[in-house]
N, C-alpha and C positions, 0 to 999 in steps of 0.2 A: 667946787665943793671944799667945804675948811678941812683944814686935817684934823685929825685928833690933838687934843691937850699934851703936854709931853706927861709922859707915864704913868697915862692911860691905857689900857688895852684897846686895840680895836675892834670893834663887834664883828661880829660872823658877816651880817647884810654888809657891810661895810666893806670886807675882805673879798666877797663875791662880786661886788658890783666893779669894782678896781679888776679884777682879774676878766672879765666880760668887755672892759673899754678899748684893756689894753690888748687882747687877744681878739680879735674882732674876724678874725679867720680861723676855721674850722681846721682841725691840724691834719684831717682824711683829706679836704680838698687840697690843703696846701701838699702834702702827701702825694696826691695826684699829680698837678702840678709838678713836682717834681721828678714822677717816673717817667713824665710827658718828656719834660726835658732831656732827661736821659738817653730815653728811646730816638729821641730827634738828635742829639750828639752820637750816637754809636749808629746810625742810620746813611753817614756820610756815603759808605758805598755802594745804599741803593734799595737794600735788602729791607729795613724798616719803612719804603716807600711802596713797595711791592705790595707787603701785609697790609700797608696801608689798603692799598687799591684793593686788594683781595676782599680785605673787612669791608672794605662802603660797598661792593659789589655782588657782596656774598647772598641776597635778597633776589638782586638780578637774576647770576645762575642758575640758583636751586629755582625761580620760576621756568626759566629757560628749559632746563633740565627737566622736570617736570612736563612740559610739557610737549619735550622732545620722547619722552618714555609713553606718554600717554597719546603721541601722533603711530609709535612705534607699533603698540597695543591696539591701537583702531585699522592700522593697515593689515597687523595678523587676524585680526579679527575680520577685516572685508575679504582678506585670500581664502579664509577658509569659508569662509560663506560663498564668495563666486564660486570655487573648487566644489561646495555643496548642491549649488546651483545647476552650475555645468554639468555634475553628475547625476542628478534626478532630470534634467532634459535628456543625456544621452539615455536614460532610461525607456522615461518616454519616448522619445524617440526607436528605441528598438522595438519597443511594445508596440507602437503604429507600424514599424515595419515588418512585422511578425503578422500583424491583425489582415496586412493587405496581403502578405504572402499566401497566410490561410485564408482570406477572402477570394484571391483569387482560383487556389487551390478550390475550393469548395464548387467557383462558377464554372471549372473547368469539370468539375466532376457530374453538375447539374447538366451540361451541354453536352456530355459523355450518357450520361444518361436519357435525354431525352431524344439525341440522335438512335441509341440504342432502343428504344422502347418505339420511335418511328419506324424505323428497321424491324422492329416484332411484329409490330400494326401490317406493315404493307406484307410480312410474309404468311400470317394469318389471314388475310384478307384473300391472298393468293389462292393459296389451298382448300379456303369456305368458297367461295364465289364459284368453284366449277359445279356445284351440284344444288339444286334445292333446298336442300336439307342445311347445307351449309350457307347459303344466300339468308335466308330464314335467323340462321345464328346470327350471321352479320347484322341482320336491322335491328334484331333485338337488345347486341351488343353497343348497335348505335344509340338507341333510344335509352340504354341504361346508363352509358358514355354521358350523354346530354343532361339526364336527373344526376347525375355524379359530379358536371364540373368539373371532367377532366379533360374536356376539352375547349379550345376553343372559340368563340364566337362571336358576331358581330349583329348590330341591325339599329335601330331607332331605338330611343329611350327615352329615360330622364338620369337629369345627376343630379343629388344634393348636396351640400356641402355644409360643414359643420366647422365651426371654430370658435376658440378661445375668446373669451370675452374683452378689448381692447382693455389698456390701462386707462383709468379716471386721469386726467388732467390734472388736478385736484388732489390725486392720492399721496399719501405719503407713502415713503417706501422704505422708509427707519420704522415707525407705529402706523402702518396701515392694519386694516383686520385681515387678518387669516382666512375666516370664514365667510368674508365677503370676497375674497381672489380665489378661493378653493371652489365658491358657487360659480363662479365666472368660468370654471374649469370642463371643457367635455371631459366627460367620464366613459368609462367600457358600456353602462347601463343605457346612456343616451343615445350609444351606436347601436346599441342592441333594440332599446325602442325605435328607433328608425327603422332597421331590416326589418325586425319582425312587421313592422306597419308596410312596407312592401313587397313583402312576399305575399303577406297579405288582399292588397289591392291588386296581384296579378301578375307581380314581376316574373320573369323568364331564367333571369342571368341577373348575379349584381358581384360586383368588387369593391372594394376598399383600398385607394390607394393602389390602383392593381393587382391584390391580394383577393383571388378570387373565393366566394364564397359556396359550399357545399351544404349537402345533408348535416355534414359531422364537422362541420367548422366551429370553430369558438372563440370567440371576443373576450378578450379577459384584460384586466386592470394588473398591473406588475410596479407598484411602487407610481412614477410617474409616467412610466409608459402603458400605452396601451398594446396588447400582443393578438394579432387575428393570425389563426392557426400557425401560434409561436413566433411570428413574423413582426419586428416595430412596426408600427405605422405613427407618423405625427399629424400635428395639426399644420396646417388645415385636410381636414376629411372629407376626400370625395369621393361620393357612392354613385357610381354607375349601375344603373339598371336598363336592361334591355327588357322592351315590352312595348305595348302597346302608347304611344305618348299622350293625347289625350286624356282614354281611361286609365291608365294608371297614376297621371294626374290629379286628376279628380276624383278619385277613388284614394287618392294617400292623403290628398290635405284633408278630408272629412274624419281621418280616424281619431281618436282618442291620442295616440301615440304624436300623432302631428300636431295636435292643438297641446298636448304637456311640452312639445318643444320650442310650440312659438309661445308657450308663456315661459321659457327661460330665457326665451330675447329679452320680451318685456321685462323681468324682475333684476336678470343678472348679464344680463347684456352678452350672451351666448351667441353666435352668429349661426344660424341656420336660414339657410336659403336653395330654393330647387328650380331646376331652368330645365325645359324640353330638347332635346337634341336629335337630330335627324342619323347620327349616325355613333355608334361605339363599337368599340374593340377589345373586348373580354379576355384575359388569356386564359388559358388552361390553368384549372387549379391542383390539389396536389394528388396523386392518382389513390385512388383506395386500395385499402392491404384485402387481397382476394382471402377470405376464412372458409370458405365453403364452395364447393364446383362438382359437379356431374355430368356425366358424358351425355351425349347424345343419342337418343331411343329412334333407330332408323324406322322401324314400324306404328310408332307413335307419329312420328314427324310424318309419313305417308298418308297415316289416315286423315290426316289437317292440312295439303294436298291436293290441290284440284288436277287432275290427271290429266286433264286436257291443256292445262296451261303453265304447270310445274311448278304453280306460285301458292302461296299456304291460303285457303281458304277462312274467310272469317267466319263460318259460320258450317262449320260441317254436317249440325246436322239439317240442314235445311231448314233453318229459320229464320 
């Protein structure tokens, strides 16, 4: 580039470009630069090496660190959750161990009671049996014993059985319907059309689940269980009946009641199915609360009485 004329002024662009060729380093970085240097000569014993390592590592750490606090925060967080764990099992667990204590309690009080109430039986029996009058009581107590279901019995029959509808192959079990697994469901109503359609046909004796059934029994629906006189019973449901096997046979699958449950096979795939059996064994069902009783009329009981044979007459007045 020429220089100026001598005593000339130089122009302003003139004075900037000259100042930009010669200065061609920025005076911050030279700046820099130089407190680099500094830090590196006062560093001889060690100490500016150290900051060093600290500074390039200082990313490291704080990840390390991080996620040493966040390993720390996950293990108090799993202690207190087994800890939560742990103590809702000892829970339950004491609640089953309480449920069997009072289950057993309760079977010991049933077996207390019905040793008791056999021991009634055979002392009543004692003191009715030496006279007519009281023999007479006995058959009657029997025959009202037998319509009561509290005792008892055995002989030939049928069983039905009743169950849940299997799962579909097919079904989903995230969005299946409701109202097509709820149809699939036996209900209290369908136990109840059953019995009633065999007491009907003849039956003698019938049980549920060996839950025997009475005059004053009741099948009722409790949420998802079903309760025959207060007592669970689940699926699968089998109704023993003692009675004639053939005809009561024959006589159950014609009713109305048998044919609305073999159309819930067909529609909702409910299982009912009934098989003849040569022999069952009924238990005793639960005794009746006595509301009403009257003593025994020795001159009534006399004149129903055949004097010749001390056995009550059916027919006293000779008819």
């Amino acid at each position: 580039m020429n220089a100026p004329a001598p005593g000339r002024p130089r122009s302003l662009g003139a004075s900037l470009l000259d100042q930009v060729l010669a200065e061609t380093l920025d005076p911050a970085y030279a700046q820099a630069a130089a407190a680099r240097a500094e830090r590196a000569r006062a560093g001889g014993d060690g100490t500016a090496g150290e900051h060093g390592w600290l500074g390039r590592r200082r990313g490291q750490l704080l990840v390390a660190l991080t996620l040493l606090v966040a390993g720390l925060l996950a293990s108090i967080a799993y202690g207190q959750a087994a800890a939560g764990q742990e103590g809702r099992e000892q829970t339950r667990s004491a609640l089953r161990s309480d449920i069997a204590d009072q289950s057993d309690t309760a079977d010991d009080l049933v077996a207390q009671l019905e040793a008791l109430t056999a021991q009634v039986s055979r002392t009543r029996a004692q003191a009715l049996e030496v006279s007519a009058v009281g023999q007479h009581a006995l058959d009657e107590l029997a025959a009202a014993e037998q319509g009561a279901a509290v005792v008892a019995v055995s002989g030939p029959g049928l069983q039905v059985t009743m169950d849940n509808a299997p799962p579909a192959a097919e079904s989903d079990p995230v969005g299946g319907s409701a109202e097509i697994a709820q149809a699939g469901i036996v209900q209290d109503g369908d136990l109840q059309l059953a019995v009633n359609a065999l007491w009907a046909s003849g039956a003698e004796a019938i049980s549920i689940n060996g839950q025997r059934l009475g005059a004053t029994s009741a099948i009722r629906q409790a949420g998802q269980a079903i309760l025959v006189d207060l007592h669970p019973v689940t699926a699968p449901y089998v109704i023993s009946v003692i009675g004639d096997r053939d005809d009561l046979r024959n006589r159950f699958i014609s009713t109305p009641e048998a044919k609305s449950l073999a159309r819930l096979t067909k529609d909702y795939g409910v299982v009912f199915d009934y098989a003849r059996a040569d022999e069952l064994h009924l238990p005793a069902g639960t005794g009746a609360e006595l509301r009403s009783a009257r003593p025994l009329d020795p001159d009534e009981d006399a004149a129903t009485t055949d004097p010749g044979t001390g056995t009550p007459d059916p027919t006293p007045d000779g008819g």
